[in-house]
N, C-alpha and C positions, 0 to 999 in steps of 0.2 A: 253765410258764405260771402266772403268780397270778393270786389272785382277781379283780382290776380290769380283764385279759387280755379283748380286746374278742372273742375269738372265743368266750370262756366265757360274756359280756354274750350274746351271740346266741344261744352254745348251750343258755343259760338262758332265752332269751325263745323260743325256737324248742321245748322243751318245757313250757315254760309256755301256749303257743299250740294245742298239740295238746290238755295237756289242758283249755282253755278250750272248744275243740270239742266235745270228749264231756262235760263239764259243762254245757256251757250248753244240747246237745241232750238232756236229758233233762229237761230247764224252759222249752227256749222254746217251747212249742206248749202249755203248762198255763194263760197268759192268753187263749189263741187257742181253748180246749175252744169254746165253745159256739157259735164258727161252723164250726170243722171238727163239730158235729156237725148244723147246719144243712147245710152244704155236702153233705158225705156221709152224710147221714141215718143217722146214729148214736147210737143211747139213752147217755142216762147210766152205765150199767154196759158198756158197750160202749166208750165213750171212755176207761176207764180203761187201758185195751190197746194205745192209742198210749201209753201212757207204758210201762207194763208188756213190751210185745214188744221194745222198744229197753232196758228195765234189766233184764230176767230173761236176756236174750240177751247184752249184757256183762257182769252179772256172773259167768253159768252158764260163758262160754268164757274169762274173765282167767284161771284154771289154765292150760288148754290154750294161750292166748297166751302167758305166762310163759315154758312149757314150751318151746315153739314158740321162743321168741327165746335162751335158751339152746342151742338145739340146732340151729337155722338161721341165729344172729346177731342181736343186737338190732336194728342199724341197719338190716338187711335186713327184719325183720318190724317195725319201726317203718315202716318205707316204705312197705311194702304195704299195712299197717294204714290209712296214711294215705288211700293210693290206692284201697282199697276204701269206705273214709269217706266219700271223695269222691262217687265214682260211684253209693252208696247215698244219699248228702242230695239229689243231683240226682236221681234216680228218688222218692224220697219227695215233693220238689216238683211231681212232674211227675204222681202219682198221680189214677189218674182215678177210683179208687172206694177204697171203706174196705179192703177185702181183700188190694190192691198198695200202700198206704200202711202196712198192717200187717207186711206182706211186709220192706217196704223199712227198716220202722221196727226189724226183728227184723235186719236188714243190716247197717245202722247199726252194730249193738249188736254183732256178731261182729268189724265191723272195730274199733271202738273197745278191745274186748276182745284184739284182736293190738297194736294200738300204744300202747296206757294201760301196763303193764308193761314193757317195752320203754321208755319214755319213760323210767319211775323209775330201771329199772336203769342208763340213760344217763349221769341225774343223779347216782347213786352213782359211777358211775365218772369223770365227769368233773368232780366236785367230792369230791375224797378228802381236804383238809384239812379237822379238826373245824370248824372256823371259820368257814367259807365255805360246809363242807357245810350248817352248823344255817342259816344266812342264806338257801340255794335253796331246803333244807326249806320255811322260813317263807315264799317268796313262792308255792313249790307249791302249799302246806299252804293259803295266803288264796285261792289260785286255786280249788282244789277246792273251798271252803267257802262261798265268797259266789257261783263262778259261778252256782251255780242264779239265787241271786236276781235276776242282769245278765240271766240268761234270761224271765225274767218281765219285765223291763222291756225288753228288746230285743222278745219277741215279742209283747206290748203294743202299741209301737209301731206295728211291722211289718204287726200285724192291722188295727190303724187308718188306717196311711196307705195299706200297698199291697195285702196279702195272708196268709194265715196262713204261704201256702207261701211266700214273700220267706226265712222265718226257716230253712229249708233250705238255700236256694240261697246263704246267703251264706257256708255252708262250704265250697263249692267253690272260689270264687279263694283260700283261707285254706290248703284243701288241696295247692293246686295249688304255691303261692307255698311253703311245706316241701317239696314233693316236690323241687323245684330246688334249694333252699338244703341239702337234707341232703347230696349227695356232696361238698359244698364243706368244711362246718362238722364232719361229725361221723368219728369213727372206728368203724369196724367193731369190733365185740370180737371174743373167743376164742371158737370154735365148740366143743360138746362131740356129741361121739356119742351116738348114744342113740334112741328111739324116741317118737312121742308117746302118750298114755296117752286113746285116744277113749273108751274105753267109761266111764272114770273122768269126762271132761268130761261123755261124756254122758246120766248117769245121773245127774251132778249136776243139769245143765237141766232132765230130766223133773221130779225129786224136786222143784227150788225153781218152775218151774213149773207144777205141779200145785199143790201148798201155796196159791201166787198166786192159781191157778182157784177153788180150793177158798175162801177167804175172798170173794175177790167173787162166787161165786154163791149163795154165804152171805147175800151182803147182799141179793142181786138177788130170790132164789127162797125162803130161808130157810133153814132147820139142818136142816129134816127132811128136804128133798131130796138124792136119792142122788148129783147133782153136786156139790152143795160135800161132802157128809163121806165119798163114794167119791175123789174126788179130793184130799183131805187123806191118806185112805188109802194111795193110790198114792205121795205126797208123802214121805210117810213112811219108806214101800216102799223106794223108790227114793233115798232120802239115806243108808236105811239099807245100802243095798245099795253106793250110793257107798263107805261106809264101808270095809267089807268088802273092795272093790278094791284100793282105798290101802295097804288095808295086807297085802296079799298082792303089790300088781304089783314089779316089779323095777322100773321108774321109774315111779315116780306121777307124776300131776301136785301132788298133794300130799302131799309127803314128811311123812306124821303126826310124825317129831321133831320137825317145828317148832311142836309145841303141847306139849314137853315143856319149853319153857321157860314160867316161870308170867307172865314181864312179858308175853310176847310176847302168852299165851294173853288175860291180861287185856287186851289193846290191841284183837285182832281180837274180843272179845266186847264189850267196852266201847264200841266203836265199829259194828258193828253195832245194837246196843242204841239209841245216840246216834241214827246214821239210821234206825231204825222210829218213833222220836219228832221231829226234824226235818227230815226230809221231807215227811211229808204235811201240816207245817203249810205249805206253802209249793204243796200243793195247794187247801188248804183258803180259805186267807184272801183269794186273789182269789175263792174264789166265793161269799163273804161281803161283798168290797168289789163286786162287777158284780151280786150278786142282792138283799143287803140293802140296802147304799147307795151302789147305783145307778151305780158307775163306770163308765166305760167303756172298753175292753180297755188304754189307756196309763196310765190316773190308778191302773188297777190295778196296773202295773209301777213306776209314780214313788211310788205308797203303799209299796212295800218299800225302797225308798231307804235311809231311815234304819236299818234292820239291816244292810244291805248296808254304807253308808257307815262304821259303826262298826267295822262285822268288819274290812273293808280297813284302818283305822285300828289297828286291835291289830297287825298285822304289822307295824309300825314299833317297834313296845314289847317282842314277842315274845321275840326274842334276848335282851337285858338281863332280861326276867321269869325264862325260862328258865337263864339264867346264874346270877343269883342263888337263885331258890327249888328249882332242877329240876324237870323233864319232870311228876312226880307230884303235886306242890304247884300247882304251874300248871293240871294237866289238873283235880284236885278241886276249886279256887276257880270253874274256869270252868264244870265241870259243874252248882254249887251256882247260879249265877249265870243259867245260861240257865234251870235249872228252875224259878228264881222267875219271868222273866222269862214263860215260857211259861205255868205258874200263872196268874197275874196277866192273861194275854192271853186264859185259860180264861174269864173273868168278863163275856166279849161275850153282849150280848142286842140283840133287835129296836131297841132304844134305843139303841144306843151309835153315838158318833160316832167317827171318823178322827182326829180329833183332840180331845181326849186319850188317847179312849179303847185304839186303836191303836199310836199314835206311841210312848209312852213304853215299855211291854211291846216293842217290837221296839227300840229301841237296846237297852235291856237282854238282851234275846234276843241282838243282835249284837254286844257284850262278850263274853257268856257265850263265844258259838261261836268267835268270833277267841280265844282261849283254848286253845281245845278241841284242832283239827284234826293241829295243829303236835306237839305232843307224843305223839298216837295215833298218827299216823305214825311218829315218831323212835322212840318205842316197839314199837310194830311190826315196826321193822328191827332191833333192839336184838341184839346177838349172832349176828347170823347169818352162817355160813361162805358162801366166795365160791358154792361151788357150788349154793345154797341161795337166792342174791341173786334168781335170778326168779321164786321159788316166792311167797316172802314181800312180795316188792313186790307180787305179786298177789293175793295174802292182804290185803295192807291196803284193792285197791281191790274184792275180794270184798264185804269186810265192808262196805265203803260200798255195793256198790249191792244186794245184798240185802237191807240192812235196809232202802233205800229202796224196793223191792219188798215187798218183807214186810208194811212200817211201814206201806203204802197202800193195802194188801188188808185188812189187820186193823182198818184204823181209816175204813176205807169201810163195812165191816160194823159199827161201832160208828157212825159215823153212819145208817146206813140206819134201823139198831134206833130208835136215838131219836130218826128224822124218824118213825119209823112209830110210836112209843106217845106223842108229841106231839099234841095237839087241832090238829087241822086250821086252819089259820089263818097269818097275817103272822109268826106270830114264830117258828113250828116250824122252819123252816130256818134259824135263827139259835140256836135251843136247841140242835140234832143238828151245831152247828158246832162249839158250845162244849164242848158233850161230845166231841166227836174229839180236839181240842185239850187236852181236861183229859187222854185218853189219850194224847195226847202226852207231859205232863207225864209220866204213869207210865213210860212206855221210858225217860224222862232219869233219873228216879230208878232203874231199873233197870241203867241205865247205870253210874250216882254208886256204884249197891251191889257192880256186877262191879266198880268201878275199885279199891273201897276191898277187899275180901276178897282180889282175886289180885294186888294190886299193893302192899300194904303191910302183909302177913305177913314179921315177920323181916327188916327195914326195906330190902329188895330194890329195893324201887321208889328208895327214898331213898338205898340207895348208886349207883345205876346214874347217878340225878341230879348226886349230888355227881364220879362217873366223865367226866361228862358235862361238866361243869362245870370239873374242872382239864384235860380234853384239850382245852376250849374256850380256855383262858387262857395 
């Protein structure tokens, strides 16, 4: 079957589709906050928990999903993944108080977490020439990156014309419409024996949600209360004790060799890193365009356009950048590139308008990330043994949604701080913006310092590129 092969066309839009679902569900209800917290009488630190119960819950079980699809078949726990997607976005639309939409939202996040790994490891197998494989990387790799942003303009919309809950229900026929087309299009893989490793997923959940608690009740209550720094505690406790599992169980869900490789390790740090700094700007900046100036929930998803539009634009350029400079040269120009961008987007005040002041900081922002996505991934998967393929696919989409968990607890607590030592007045909520944002910046440069120490010691990163580069040609 070659690349051009119409059933590979499908069975690339067909995993491209799934994870456009769990991407865009964890961004379309971020331009909708302030009527699901009218609607369901929800404080501002309480709204952070629809986003948080759907991403601390996908990325806490992508191990156990991995695991799960190596050991029950991909295409089987991609199905079910799907089918449980489904039947939790219809239950989150249908929620009649904050408790069953949090419920439903933490559902979500479990099915996503069985069919997101599953999905990748699809795409590994059924694009195995270099060729074709780096070109599905790259439309994956833009899907993953910019759907947030379609999320914010889809449930913008959504919020204006019909409803916040609309931007649920329209996973359902999306769901529905895969669940048919996978006995057609895809192949079952090789099942392997084995056991799945719960106590390992679910030590992990406690530790990164508690961590999560522990930063927003930081913000909420402050440092001295025993909820945010008992709960950072337990966080701790309990990652560390993850630890501990992994590398005692006879099957982990994650097999500690695979941070014995140093590109790997810099890819899932590096890219963690990346999403604790680009995600919560993309919570932030709609509630600076609907409270500073004044948008309302759609002008706030077409004002992310232009990073949006840019990022989708790099996937076109992607492969030829990567062919030429390799995976490492690509991922530092574009890391360098979104930090200014983001910088520069730090320098919002009560004054600043949408246009200039916004507009040009996000193309730049969305060069930078269309850069980015494509080569953390590639790297990511860099060396890994077959029996290993669903460990590491979940390891890459770990590292995305913790850090966007992480990145929106830490930097809620950074704005909270400096809405609270701001002088009461019009412009405090636009100062404690630009300070979240400047923390933004710092995870990207923490990013730019993991990429450059474990990726280009002993020119590793540079031969893998040029590796990369003649299996490509």
């Amino acid at each position: 079957m070659n690349e051009h092969s119409p059933s590979k066309r499908i069975i690339l839009a067909m995993i491209v589709a799934c994870q456009l679902m769990m991407v865009l569900d964890a961004s379309v209800l971020v331009t909708a906050m302030p009527e699901i917290g009218r609607t369901l009488h929800l404080s501002t630190a309480a709204l952070t928990w629809v986003q948080n119960a759907y991403i601390l819950a996908f990325g806490g079980f992508l191990l156990l999903g991995a695991r799960a699809g190596d050991i029950l078949g991909r295409r089987r726990t991609f199905s079910a993944g799907i089918a449980l997607f489904s039947l939790a976005s219809m239950l989150a639309g249908l929620a009649p108080s904050a408790s069953l939409l949090l419920a439903a939202r933490a559902l979500q996040g479990l099915a996503a977490a069985l069919a997101t790994p599953s999905a990748l490891a699809l795409l590994s197998v059924s694009f195995s020439e270099a060729r074709e494989r780096s070109k599905a990387i790259a439309v994956y790799s833009a899907v993953s990156g910019a759907g947030g942003s379609v999320g914010l303009l889809i449930g913008g919309m959504l919020t204006d014309l019909i409803s916040w809950r609309a931007g649920m229900f329209l996973n359902v026929p999306i769901g529905l419409a895969l669940l048919l087309m996978v006995p057609r299009y895809m192949k079952e893989t090789e099942k392997k024996t084995g056991r799945l490793d719960v106590m390992g997923a679910l030590t992990s959940v406690i530790g990164m949600t508690a961590l999560a608690f522990g930063f927003v009740q930081a913000a909420s209550v402050g440092w001295g209360a025993f909820e945010a720094w008992g709960s950072l505690a337990l966080g701790g406790v309990a990652l560390a004790a993850f630890v501990l599992i992994e590398a005692r169980a006879k099957e982990p869900i994650t097999p500690l060799r695979l941070f014995a490789n140093r590109t790997r390790s810099g890819a899932y740090l590096g890219r963690l890193l990346l999403l604790c700094g680009n995600y919560p700007i993309f919570f932030f900046i709609p509630q600076f365009l609907q409270n500073v100036l004044h948008f309302d929930s759609l002008e706030a998803g077409l004002a992310i356009m232009p990073f949006t539009a840019v990022q989708f634009g790099m996937m076109y350029v992607m492969p030829s950048l990567v062919a030429r400079f390799g995976n490492a040269k690509v991922l530092i120009a574009g890391l360098v590139i979104a930090i200014a961008g983001t910088s520069w987007l730090s320098l919002l005040s009560a004054d600043s308008s949408f246009f200039p002041d916004l507009f040009f900081p996000l193309i730049v922002m969305g060069g930078g990330a269309g850069m980015i996505f494509q080569p953390f991934t590639t790297l990511g998967l860099s060396g890994v043994e077959a029996k290993d393929a669903g460990a590491a696919s979940g390891l890459v989409n770990v590292a995305h949604q913790t850090g966007a968990s992480l990145g929106l607890a830490v930097l809620i607590a950074v704005f909270e701080a400096a809405n609270r030592q701001s002088t009461p007045s019009g412009t405090s909520f636009a100062h404690a913006i630009s300070v979240a944002i400047m923390g933004s910046a710092v995870f990207l440069t923490a990013s730019l310092v993991a990429v450059l120490i474990l990726l280009l010691p002993k020119g590793r990163a540079r031969r893998a590129g040029a590796v990369e580069t003649r299996n490509a040609s």
